[in-house]
C-alpha positions in Angstrom: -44.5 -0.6 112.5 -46.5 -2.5 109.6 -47.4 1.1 108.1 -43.6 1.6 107.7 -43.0 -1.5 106.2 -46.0 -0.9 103.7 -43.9 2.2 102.9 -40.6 0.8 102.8 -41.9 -2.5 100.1 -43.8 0.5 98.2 -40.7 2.3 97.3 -39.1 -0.6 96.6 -41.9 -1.5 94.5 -41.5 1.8 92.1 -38.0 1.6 92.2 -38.2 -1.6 90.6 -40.7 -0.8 88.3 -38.8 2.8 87.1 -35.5 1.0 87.2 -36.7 -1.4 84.7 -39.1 0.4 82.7 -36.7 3.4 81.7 -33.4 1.6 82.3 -34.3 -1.1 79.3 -35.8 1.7 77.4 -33.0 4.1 77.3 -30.7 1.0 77.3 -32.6 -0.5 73.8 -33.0 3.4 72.7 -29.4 4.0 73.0 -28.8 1.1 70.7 -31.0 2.1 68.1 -29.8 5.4 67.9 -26.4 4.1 67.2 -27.0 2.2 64.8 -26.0 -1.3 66.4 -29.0 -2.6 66.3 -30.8 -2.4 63.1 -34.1 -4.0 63.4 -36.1 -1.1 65.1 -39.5 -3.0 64.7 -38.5 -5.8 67.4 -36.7 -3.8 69.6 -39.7 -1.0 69.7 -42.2 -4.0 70.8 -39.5 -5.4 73.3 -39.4 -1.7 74.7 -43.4 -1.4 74.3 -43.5 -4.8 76.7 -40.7 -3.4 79.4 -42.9 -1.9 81.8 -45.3 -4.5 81.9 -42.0 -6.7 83.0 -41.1 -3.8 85.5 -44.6 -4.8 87.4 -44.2 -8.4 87.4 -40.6 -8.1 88.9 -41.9 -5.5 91.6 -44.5 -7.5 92.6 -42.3 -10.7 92.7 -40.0 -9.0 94.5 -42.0 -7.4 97.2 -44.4 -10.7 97.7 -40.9 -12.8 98.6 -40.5 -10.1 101.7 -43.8 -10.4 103.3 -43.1 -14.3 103.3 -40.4 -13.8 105.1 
């Protein structure tokens, strides 16, 4: 039953982490590409630091369920 569990919080894990990671990217990419946002520099460095904040979210996440 654990093993399934261990499955279940591992998906949810990458989910997480893919949701995040991409979703910002595209997200901040779309805006570049249309010109609303003008400053590429800071908005390629906040996109360079995305999936770093895709871990620490899928690992908060997936510690508060096995305290429960």
């Amino acid at each position: 039953m654990e093993r399934v569990k261990n499955k279940k919080s591992d998906l949810i894990e990458i989910l997480i982490f893919f949701s995040v990671s991409y979703g910002m990217s595209l997200f901040c990419g779309s805006l570049i590409y249309l010109g609303i946002y003008e400053n590429s520099e800071k908005m390629s460095t906040f996109m360079m630091l995305t999936p770093a904040t895709g871990v620490v979210l899928a690992k908060m996440c997936s510690r508060s369920e096995k305290k429960k």
